[in-house]
C-alpha positions in Angstrom: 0.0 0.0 0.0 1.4 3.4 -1.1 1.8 6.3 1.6 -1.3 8.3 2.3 -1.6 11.8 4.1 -4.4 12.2 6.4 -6.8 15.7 6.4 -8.4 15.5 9.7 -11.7 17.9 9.1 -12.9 18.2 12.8 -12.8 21.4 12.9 -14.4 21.7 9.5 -16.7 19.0 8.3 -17.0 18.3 12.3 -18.8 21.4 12.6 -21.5 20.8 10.8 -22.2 17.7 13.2 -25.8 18.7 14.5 -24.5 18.7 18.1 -21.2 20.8 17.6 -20.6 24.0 18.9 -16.8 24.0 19.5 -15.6 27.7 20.7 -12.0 28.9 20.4 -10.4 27.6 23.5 -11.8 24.0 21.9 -10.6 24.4 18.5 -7.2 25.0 20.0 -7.0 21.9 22.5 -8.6 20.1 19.3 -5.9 21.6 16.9 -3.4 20.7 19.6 -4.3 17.1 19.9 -4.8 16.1 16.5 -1.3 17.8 15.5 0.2 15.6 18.4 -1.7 12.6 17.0 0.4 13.2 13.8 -2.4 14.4 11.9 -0.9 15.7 8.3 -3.5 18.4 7.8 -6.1 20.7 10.5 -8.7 21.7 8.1 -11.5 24.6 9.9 -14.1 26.0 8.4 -13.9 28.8 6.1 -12.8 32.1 8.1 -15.6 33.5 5.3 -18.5 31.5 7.5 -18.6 34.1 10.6 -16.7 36.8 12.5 -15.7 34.1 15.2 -14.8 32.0 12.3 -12.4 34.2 11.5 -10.8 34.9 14.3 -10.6 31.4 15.5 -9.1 30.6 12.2 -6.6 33.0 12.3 -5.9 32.1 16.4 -5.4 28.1 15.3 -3.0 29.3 12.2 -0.8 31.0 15.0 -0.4 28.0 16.7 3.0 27.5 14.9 1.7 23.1 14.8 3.6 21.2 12.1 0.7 20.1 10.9 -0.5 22.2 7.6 -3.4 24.6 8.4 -6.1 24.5 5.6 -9.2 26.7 4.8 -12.5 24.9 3.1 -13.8 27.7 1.1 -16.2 28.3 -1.8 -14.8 29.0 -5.4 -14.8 33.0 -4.7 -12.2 35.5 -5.1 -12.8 36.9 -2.0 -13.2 34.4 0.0 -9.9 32.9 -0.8 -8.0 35.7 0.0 -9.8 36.1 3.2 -8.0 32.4 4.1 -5.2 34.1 3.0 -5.2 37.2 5.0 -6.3 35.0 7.9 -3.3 32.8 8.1 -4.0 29.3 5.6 -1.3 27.6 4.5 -4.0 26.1 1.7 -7.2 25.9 0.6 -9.8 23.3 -0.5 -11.8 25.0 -3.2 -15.3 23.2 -4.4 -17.6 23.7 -6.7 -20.6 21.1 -7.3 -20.1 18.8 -10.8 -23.7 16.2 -10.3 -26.4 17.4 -12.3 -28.7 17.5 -8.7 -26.5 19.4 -7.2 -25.7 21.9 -10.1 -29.0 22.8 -10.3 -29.7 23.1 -6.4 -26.9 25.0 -5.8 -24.9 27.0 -8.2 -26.8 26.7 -11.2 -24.0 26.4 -13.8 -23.3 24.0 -16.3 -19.8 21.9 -16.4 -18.4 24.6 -18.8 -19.5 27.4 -16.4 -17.7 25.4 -13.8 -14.3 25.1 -15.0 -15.0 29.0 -15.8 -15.8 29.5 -11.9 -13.0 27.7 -11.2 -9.9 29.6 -12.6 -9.7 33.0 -10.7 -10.1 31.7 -7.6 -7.4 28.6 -8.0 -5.1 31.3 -9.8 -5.3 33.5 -6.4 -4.5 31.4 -4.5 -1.7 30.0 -6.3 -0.2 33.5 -6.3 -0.6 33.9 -2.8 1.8 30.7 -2.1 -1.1 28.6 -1.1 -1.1 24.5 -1.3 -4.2 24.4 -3.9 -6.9 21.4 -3.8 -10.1 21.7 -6.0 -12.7 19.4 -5.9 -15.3 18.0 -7.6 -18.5 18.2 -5.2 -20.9 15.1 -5.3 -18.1 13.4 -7.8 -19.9 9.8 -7.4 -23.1 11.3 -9.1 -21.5 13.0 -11.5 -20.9 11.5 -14.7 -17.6 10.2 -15.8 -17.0 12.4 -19.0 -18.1 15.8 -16.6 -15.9 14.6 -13.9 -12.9 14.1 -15.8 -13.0 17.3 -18.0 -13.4 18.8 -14.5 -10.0 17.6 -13.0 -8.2 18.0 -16.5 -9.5 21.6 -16.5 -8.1 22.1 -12.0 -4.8 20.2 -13.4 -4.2 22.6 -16.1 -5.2 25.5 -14.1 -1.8 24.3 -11.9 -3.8 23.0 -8.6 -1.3 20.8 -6.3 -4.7 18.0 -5.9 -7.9 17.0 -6.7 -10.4 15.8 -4.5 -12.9 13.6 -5.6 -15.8 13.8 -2.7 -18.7 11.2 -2.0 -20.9 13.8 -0.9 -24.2 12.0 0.2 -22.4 8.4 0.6 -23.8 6.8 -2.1 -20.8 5.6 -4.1 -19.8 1.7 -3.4 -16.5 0.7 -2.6 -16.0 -0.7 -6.3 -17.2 2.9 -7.6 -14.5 4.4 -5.3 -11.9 2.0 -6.7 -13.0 2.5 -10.3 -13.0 6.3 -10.4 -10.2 6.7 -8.2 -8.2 5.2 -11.1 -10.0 7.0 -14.1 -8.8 9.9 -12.7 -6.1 8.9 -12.0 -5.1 7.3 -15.3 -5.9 11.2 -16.8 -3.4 12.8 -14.5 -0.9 12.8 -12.9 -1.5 14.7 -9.4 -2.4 13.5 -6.0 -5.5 12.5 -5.4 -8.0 13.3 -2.2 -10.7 11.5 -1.2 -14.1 12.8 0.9 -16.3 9.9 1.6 -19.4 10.3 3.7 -21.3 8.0 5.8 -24.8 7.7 4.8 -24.4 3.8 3.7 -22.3 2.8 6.2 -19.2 2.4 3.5 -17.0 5.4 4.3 -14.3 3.3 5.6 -14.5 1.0 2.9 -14.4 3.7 0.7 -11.5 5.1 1.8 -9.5 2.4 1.7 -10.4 1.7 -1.4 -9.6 5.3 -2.7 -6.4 4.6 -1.4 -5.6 1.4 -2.7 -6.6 2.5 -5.9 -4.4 5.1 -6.0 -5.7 8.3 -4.3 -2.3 10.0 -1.8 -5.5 12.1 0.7 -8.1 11.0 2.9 -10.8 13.4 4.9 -11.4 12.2 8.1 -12.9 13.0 11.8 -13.1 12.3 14.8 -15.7 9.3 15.6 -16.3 10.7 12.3 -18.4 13.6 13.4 -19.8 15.5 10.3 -23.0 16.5 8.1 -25.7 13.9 9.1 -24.0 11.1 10.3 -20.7 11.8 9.0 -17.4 11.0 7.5 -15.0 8.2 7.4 -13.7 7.9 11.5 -10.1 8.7 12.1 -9.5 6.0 14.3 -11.7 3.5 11.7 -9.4 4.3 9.0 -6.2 3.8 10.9 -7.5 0.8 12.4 -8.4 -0.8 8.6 -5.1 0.7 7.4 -3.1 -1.1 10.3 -4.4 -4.2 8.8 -2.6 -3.4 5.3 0.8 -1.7 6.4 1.2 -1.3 9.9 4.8 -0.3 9.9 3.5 2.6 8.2 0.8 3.6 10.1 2.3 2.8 13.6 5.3 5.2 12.6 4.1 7.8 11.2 1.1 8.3 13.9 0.7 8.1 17.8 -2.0 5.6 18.3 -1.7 5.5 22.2 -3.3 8.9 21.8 -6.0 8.2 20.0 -8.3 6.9 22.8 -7.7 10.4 24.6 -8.8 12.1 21.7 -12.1 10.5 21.2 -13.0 11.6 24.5 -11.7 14.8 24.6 -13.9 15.2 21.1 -16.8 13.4 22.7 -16.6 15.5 26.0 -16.7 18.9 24.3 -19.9 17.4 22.4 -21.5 16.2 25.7 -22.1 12.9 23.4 -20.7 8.9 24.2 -18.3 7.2 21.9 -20.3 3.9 21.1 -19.5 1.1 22.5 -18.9 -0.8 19.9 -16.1 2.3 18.5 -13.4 0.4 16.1 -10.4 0.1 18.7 -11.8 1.9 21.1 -15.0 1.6 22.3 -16.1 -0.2 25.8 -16.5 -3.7 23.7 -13.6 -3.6 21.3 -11.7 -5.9 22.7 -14.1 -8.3 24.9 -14.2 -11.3 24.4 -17.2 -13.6 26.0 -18.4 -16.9 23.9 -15.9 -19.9 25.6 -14.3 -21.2 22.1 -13.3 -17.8 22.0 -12.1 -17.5 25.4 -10.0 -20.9 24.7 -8.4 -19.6 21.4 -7.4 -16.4 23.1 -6.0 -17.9 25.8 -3.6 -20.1 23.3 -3.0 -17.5 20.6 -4.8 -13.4 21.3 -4.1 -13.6 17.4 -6.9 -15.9 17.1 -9.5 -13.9 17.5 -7.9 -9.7 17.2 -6.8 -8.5 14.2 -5.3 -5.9 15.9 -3.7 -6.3 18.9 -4.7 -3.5 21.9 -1.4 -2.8 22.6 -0.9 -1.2 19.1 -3.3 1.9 21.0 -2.1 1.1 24.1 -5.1 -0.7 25.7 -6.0 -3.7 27.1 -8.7 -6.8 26.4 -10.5 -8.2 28.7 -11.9 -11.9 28.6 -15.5 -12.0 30.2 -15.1 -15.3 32.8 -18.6 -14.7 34.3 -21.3 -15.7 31.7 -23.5 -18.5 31.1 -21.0 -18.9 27.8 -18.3 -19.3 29.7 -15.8 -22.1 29.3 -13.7 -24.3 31.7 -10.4 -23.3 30.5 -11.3 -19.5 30.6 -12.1 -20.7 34.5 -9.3 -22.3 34.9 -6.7 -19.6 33.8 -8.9 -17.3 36.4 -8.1 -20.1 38.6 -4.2 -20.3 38.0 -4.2 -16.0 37.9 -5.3 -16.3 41.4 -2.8 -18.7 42.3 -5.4 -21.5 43.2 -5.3 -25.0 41.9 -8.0 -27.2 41.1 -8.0 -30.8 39.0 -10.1 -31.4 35.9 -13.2 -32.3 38.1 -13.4 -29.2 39.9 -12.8 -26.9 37.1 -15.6 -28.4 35.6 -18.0 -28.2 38.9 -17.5 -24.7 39.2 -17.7 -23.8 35.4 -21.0 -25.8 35.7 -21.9 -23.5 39.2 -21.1 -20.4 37.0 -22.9 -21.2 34.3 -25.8 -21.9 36.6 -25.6 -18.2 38.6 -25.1 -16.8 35.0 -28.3 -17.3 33.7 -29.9 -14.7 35.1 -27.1 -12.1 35.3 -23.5 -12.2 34.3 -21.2 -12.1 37.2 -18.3 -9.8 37.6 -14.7 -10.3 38.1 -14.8 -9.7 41.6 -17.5 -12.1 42.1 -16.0 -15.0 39.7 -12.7 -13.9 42.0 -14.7 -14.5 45.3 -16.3 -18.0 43.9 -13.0 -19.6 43.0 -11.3 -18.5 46.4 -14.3 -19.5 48.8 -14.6 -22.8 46.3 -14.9 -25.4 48.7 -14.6 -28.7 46.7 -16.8 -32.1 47.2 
């Protein structure tokens, strides 16, 4: 797998989260955080949107982080040089390309498009600025549109293209396909925006970048415009799977838990418990087979181990699923020995108080010391 760059859009696309309402002391601890993480980009919102947009753009672009400060802003003279007055170190210009969205939005025609799109991307390129355009609702647009789109932002001397799944509609397939279409026309980096509205943003973006695309928009939990974009953590856990070397030096996982709930907590929301890598349940383990194989091989059942984030599993002893060699290694833990029989009585007693509730560890620990065998 080729190396990617990550765009963390928290402060951007994050914002537009129903719940968010991040103010400047949060953006900063945000900004902080991510940049710590190893993030490659902090994109905010434009400093166009508001007058506390703007200052808490220009406040973040102070911060001096090694990260790359980017502005999202419409295709507009002046609001390009507004990102530039205000401290960007690049913007991510837009316009929409699907037929749906050309006519609910801007109202022009492809031609009118590439038109819209010159002054602003020559501005910007004057001003020094690292220069993405792209191609809004790209998955509904069609192919012979979309292309004369990027060929028109390549010529016009952009440093990317971004091709965005703007209502989540493309499949991981179409991601793949298009990904290489374009990239088969030209030869710049490619970005990819995948939103969550199928449940394939992931997917998508690991398919962008297997493909070929170099960029990938992401957020934390993957907060966003209805229910989102494509999870930071998601995406690094999936990519851990394909290159870990990669991933585990170029970012600081052990952080990553911290920054869900420092996200999470400005939000007054829960990560779910089911979180990729992180949440409550990701690495419990309950049913007894599973239980056994973990107990001979953690491989068996994690793809990733916890200590790559620097957490820990836990293996559920006190169910009615439970198994005797789960019991047994509680057993041994505790420095108690019992034979084959007794292991088996007191799964079977376990199993029995189970049913009705699953017992804790301190319980199961209290059993196996106070077991008084027959």
């Amino acid at each position: 797998m080729h190396e990617f760059r990550i765009i963390d859009t928290t402060l951007r696309e994050g914002e537009q989260f129903a719940r968010a309402q991040f103010d400047s002391d949060d953006k900063v601890a945000i900004a902080h955080a991510l940049d710590a993480f190893g993030v490659d980009y902090v994109e905010l919102t434009s400093p166009s949107a508001s007058p506390w947009s703007r200052r808490d753009f220009e406040r973040v672009a102070r911060l001096g982080l090694r990260a790359r400060v980017l502005a999202h802003v419409r295709c507009l003279d002046g609001e390009v040089q507004e990102a530039v007055d205000a401290g960007a170190q690049g913007v991510g210009l837009y316009l929409a390309t699907s037929p749906v969205l050309r006519e609910a939005s801007h109202g022009r025609s492809i031609q009118q498009v590439m038109e819209a799109m010159a002054a602003p991307i020559e501005r910007a390129l004057r001003a020094g600025l690292e220069v993405r355009f792209s191609a809004e609702d790209a998955f509904r647009t069609p192919e012979g549109d979309l292309l004369a789109v990027c060929r028109a932002a390549a010529a016009l001397g952009v440093h990317r293209v971004g091709l965005a799944d703007t209502v989540g509609v493309a499949t991981p397939c179409e991601v793949h396909r298009r990904v290489e279409l374009i990239r088969a026309a030209i030869e710049l980096p490619i970005g990819f925006h995948g939103h969550n509205d199928t449940g394939c943003a992931v997917a998508n973006a690991y398919e962008a970048v297997a493909a070929g695309a170099t960029h990938v928009d992401v957020s934390i939990l993957g907060i966003g415009e209805r229910v989102g974009i494509t999870p930071l953590g998601a995406f690094l856990a999936r990519m851990l799977t394909v290159d870990g070397e990669q991933v585990a030096a170029r970012y600081q996982l052990d952080q990553l838990f911290d920054i869900e709930r420092l996200v999470a907590r400005i939000l007054g929301i829960d990560v779910p418990f089911n979180n990729c890598v992180t949440g409550e349940t990701a690495y419990s383990h309950k049913a007894g087979p599973h239980l056994k194989a973990m107990l001979a091989n953690p491989n068996s059942y994690e793809a990733i181990p916890p200590q790559s984030f620097c957490l820990r599993r836990r293996l559920i002893v006190g169910s009615h699923l439970t198994g005797r060699h789960a019991v047994a290694e509680r057993a041994i833990s505790l420095g108690l020995a019992f034979d084959a029989r007794q292991i088996l009585a007191i799964t079977r007693h376990i199993k029995e108080l189970a049913d009705h509730r699953d017992l804790g560890d301190e319980q199961i620990d209290a059993l196996l010391r106070n077991w008084v065998p027959t």
